[in-house]
C-alpha positions as CSV (number, residue, x, y, z in Angstrom):
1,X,4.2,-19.3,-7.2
2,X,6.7,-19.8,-4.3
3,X,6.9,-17.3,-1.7
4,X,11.1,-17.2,-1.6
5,X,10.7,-15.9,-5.1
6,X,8.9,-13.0,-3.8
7,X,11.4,-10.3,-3.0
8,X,11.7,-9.2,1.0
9,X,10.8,-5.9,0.1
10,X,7.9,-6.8,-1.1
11,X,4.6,-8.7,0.2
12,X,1.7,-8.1,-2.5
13,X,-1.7,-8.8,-1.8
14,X,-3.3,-11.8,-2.8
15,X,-6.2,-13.4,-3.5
16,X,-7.2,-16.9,-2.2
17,X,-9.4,-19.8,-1.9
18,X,-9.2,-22.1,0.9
19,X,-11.1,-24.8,1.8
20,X,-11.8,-25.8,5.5
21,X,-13.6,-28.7,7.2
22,X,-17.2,-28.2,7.7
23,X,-18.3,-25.1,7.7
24,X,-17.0,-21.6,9.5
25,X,-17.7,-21.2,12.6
26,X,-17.0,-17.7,14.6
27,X,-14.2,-18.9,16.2
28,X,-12.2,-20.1,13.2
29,X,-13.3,-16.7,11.3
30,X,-11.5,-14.9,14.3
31,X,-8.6,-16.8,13.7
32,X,-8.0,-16.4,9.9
33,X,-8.8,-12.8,10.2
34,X,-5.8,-12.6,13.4
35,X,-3.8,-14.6,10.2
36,X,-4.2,-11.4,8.6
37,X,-6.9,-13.1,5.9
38,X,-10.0,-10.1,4.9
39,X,-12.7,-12.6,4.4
40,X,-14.3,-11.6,0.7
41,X,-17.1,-14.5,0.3
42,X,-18.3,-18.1,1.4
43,X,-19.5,-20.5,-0.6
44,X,-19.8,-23.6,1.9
45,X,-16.5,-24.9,2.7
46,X,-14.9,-22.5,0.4
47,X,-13.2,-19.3,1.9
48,X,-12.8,-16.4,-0.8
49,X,-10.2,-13.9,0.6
50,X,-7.1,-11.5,0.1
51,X,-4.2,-11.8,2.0
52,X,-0.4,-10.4,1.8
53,X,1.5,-13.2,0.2
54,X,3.8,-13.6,2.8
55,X,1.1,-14.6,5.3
56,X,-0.2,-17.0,3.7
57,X,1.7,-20.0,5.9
58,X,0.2,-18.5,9.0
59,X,-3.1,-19.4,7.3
60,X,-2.0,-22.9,6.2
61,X,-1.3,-23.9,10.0
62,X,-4.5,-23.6,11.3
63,X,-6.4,-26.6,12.2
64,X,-9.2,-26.7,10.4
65,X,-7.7,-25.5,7.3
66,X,-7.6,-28.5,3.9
67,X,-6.5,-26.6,1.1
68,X,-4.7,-23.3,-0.1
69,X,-5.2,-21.9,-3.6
70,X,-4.7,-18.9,-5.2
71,X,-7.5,-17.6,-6.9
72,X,-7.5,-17.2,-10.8
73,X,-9.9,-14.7,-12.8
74,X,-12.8,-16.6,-14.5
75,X,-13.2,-15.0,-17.9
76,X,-16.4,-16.4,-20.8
77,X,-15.6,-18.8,-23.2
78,X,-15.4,-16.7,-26.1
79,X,-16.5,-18.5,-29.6
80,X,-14.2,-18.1,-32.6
């Protein structure tokens, strides 16, 4: 998804995944949360929040910050 395809009226709220360098210290919480990221989970050096689209380069130029995904629903595999 590419955030100039997202219309200027709008700035939906987003889940994401991003992966940091070691592990989250205070400080680096402080600052994706003054990014405008609601921290959901932590799994390690994996970062489960939700976000309004637009926001999300304010997130990608922090420091400390690897990798930006969105998240994806995980459904069962379902036999036939």
């Amino acid at each position: 998804m590419q955030l100039n395809q997202v219309p200027a009226t709008e700035n939906p709220q987003v889940e994401i995944l991003v992966r940091i360098a070691g592990t989250l210290e205070s400080g680096q919480r402080s600052q994706l949360e003054a990014a405008g990221m609601q921290i959901r989970g932590l799994m390690g050096e994996i970062i489960v929040g939700v976000i309004d689209l637009r926001q999300i380069p304010r997130i990608a130029e922090l420091e400390f910050v690897r990798y930006i995904e969105l998240s994806s629903p995980v459904y069962p595999h379902s036999s036939p």
